[in-house]
C-alpha positions, 0 to 999 in steps of 0.5 A: 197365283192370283189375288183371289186364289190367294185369298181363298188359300189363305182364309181356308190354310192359314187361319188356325187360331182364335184371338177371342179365347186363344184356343187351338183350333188346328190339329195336333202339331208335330214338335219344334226343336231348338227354335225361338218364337218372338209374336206380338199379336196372333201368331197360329204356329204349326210346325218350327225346326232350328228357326227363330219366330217373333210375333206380338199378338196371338201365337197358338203353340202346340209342341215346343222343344228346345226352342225360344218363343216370343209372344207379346198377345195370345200365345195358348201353348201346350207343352214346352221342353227347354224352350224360351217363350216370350209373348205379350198379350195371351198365352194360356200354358199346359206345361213347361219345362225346362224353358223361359216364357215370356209373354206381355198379355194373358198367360195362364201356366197350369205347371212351370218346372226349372223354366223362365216364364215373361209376359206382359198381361193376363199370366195365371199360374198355378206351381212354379219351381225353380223358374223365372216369371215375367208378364206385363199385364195380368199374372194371377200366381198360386205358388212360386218357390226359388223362381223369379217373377215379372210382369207388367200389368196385373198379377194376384199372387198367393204366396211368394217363398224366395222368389223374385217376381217381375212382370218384366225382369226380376221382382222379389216379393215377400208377401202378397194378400188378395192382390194383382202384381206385375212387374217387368223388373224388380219388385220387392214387396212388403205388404199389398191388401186388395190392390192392383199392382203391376211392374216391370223392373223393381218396386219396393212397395211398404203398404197397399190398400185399395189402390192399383200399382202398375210399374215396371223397373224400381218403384219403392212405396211408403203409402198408397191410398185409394190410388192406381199407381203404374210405373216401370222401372225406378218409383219411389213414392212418399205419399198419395191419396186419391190419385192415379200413378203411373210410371215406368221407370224412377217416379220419387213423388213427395206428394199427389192430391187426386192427381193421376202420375204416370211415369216410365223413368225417373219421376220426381214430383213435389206437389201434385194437385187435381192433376194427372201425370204420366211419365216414363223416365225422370219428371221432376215436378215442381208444382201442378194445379189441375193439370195432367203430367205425363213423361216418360224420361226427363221432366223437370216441371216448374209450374202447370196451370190447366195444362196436360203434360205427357213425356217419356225422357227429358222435359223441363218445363218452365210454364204451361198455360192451357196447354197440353204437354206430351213428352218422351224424353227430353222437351225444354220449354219455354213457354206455352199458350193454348198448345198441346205439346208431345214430345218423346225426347228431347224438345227445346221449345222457344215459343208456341202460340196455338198449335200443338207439338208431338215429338218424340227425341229431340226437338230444340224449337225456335222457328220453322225454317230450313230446320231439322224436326225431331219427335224422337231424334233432333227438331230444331224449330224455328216457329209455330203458329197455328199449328199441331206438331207431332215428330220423333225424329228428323224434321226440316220445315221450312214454313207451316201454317195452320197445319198439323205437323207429325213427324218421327224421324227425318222430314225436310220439308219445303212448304206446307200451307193447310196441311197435316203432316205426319211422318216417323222416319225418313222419307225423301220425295220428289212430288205429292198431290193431292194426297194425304200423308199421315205417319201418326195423323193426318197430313194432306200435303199439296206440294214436296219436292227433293224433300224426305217425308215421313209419316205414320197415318195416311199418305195416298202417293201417286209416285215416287222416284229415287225417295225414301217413304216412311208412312205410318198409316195410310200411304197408297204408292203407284211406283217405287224405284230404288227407294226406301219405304217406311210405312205404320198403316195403309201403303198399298205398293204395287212395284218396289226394285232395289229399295227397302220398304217398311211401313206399320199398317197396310202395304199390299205389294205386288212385287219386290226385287232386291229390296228391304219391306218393312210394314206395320199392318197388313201383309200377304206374302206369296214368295219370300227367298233370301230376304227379311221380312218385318211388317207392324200391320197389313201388308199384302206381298205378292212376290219378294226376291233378296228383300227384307220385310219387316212388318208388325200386324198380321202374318199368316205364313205357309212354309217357312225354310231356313228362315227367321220369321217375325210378325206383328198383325196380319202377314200371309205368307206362302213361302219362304226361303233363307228369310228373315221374317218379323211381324208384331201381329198374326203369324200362322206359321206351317214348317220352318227349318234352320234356326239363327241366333236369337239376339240377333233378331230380337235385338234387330225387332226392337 
């Protein structure tokens, strides 16, 4: 089958959603037994028997029974009987009994009878008896007697009798006027009076008024005026007024003066002055002055002067000047002038003059020589100058100049010289020219060689051999042979044999054989036997035999049998067999026979 009858089967077959409204645009469908459904964007599903499906965008469902379903964008069901279903963007339910729901953006339930219901955006229900709730995002809720709430955005509820409300795991509510909640966790809460709430784990809140609050594990209130507070597990919170806060896990703040917190974590904050501060774990923060915080574990702040501050985990900060600081976990700094500094985990940082830093784990910083980089793992820097650096992992650099560095995962590199590196895994490769390379950014690298590469944005490749390739955004590659490719957005691979494959954005392929794709963006498949499947993006697929792909984007997907299938945006894929398949995005899904177990693949998607 050509490119273009594919094409033309797949715009006439495949497509059987909208995105905009989340109707049905398909006709009736058969019921689904036993099945899980896991979607992150859009994911058109017309027939699942004994088979687990995961997407994260737009999953329109018509009959489900006895079947697990995951959706993380719109996701319109119409009837459920003993099902799970999970989404996160916008799932408008009919009916559901029974089963567990879950979902991370809109998800209106007209009726909800001894069943779980999770999503993590718009979740407006109208009677829910004896079930469990969670939603991420919007969640306007009428009644819930004995039922357990979660959501993580917006959710106005009515009245709440016995319940536990979270946008993503428990959150019991007591009383709850002309407000959103959501909440992921647990939420206990006392009095909310025309405030946004959202969380997602537990957030005991004392009084509202006028503010929004969005956390999403345990966020206890004492008094929140005029302010937006998000977090998503642990916030306890002292005083603020005209502020902004946002965390996700324990944020005890002691007091915010139109500053802006967001914290995912533990965030423990003294004194917070025209700043804004994210966090998303634990950020103890000493004293802020015009500066925005934002962590997402661990950050224990000294003093910031005009500088934003952004972690998820570990980020103890002695000083900050002029810069901008971005963690997710761990980040050690010493000192920091005119940078901008992004970590995820853990960054010991020496000296940065003039350069900007991502991580996203570790990254113990001293100078860039022969060193291992890590944004979300370990990264070692030796020293800076002039430079972005952006990493999440495994990072070896041995010098850069005036250059963005963004890396995720392992990335020893030999020599950069006016370049932009961007990488989020482990990719080993022997030559690159004149290409851009990007997992997260930008990255055009002139030279590397016997070196492990990998970017999340744009990385044109002109050949690759016995490498491993990550990319996270664009990332055209010519040939591949026994190597491992890890890709976030535009990876256009035209042969692959013995090598996994995993990429975020676009990765058209032509061929695999024996290999494990897992992409980000977009990708068509034609054939899938005995392989997985796990795209992010686009990720065109011509034929793929004993592979596993993975992709996040989107998905369409013909005929699915005795296959797992997990989608993230846009995946056609016109026949699988003994597969497991996992995308984030769109998954128009026509048959599927044989189920598996459903941790099993949820666990191997996170």
């Amino acid at each position: 089958m050509n490119a273009t009858v594919l094409r033309k089967r797949l715009t006439s077959e495949s497509l059987t959603c909208s995105q905009s409204d989340g109707q049905i645009l398909g006709p009736p469908r058969p019921k689904v037994p036993g099945d899980h459904i896991i979607c992150t964007n859009v994911l058109s599903v017309i027939r699942l028997e004994g088979d687990h499906i995961i997407c994260t965008n737009v999953l329109p469902v018509i009959n489900l029974e006895g079947d697990h379903i995951v959706c993380t964008n719109i996701l319109p069901v119409i009837s459920l009987e003993g099902d799970h279903i999970i989404c996160t963007n916008v799932l408008p339910v009919i009916s559901l009994e029974g089963d567990h729901i879950i979902c991370t953006n809109v998800l209106p339930v007209i009726n909800l009878e001894g069943d779980h219901i999770i999503c993590t955006n718009i979740l407006p229900v109208i009677s829910l008896e004896g079930d469990h709730i969670i939603c991420t995002n919007v969640l306007p809720v009428i009644s819930l007697e004995g039922d357990h709430i979660i959501c993580t955005n917006v959710l106005p509820v009515i009245s709440l009798e016995g319940d536990h409300i979270i946008s993503a795991n428990f959150l019991p509510v007591i009383s709850l006027e002309a407000d959103q909640i959501i909440s992921a966790n647990f939420l206990p809460v006392i009095s909310l009076e025309g405030d946004h709430i959202i969380c997602t784990n537990v957030l005991p809140v004392i009084s509202l008024e006028g503010d929004h609050i969005i956390c999403t594990n345990v966020l206890p209130l004492i008094s929140l005026e005029g302010d937006h507070f998000i977090c998503t597990n642990v916030l306890p919170v002292i005083s603020l007024e005209g502020d902004h806060i946002i965390c996700t896990n324990v944020l005890p703040v002691r007091r915010l003066e139109g500053d802006h917190i967001i914290s995912a974590n533990v965030l423990s904050v003294i004194r917070l002055e025209g700043d804004h501060i994210i966090c998303t774990i634990v950020l103890p923060v000493i004293s802020l002055e015009g500066d925005h915080i934002i962590s997402a574990n661990f950050l224990p702040v000294i003093s910031l002067e005009a500088d934003h501050i952004i972690c998820t985990n570990d980020l103890p900060v002695i000083i900050l000047e002029g810069d901008h600081i971005i963690c997710t976990n761990v980040l050690h700094v010493i000192s920091l002038e005119g940078d901008h500094i992004i970590c995820t985990n853990v960054l010991h940082v020496i000296s940065l003059e003039g350069d900007h830093i991502i991580c996203s784990n570790v990254l113990p910083v001293r100078r860039l020589e022969g060193d291992h980089i890590i944004c979300s793992n370990v990264l070692p820097v030796r020293r800076l100058e002039w430079d972005h650096i952006i990493c999440t992992n495994d990072l070896r650099v041995i010098i850069l100049e005036g250059d963005h560095l963004i890396c995720t995962n392992v990335l020893p590199v030999v020599g950069l010289e006016g370049d932009h590196i961007i990488c989020s895994n482990v990719l080993p490769v022997r030559r690159l020219e004149w290409d851009h390379i990007i997992c997260t950014n930008d990255l055009p690298v002139i030279i590397l060689e016997g070196d492990h590469i990998i970017c999340t944005n744009v990385l044109p490749v002109v050949s690759l051999e016995g490498d491993h390739i990550i990319s996270a955004n664009f990332l055209p590659v010519i040939s591949l042979e026994a190597d491992h490719i890890i890709c976030t957005n535009d990876l256009p691979v035209i042969i692959l044999e013995g090598d996994h494959i995993i990429c975020t954005n676009v990765l058209p392929v032509v061929g695999l054989e024996g290999d494990h794709i897992i992409s980000a963006n977009f990708l068509p498949v034609i054939s899938l036997e005995g392989d997985h499947i796990i795209c992010t993006n686009v990720l065109p697929v011509i034929s793929l035999e004993g592979d596993h792909i993975i992709y996040t984007n989107v998905l369409p997907v013909i005929s699915l049998e005795a296959d797992q299938i997990i989608s993230a945006n846009f995946l056609p894929v016109i026949s699988v067999e003994g597969d497991h398949i996992i995308c984030t995005n769109v998954l128009p899904v026509i048959s599927l026979e044989r189920s598996f177990d459903f941790h099993e693949i949820f666990y191997t998607c996170l």
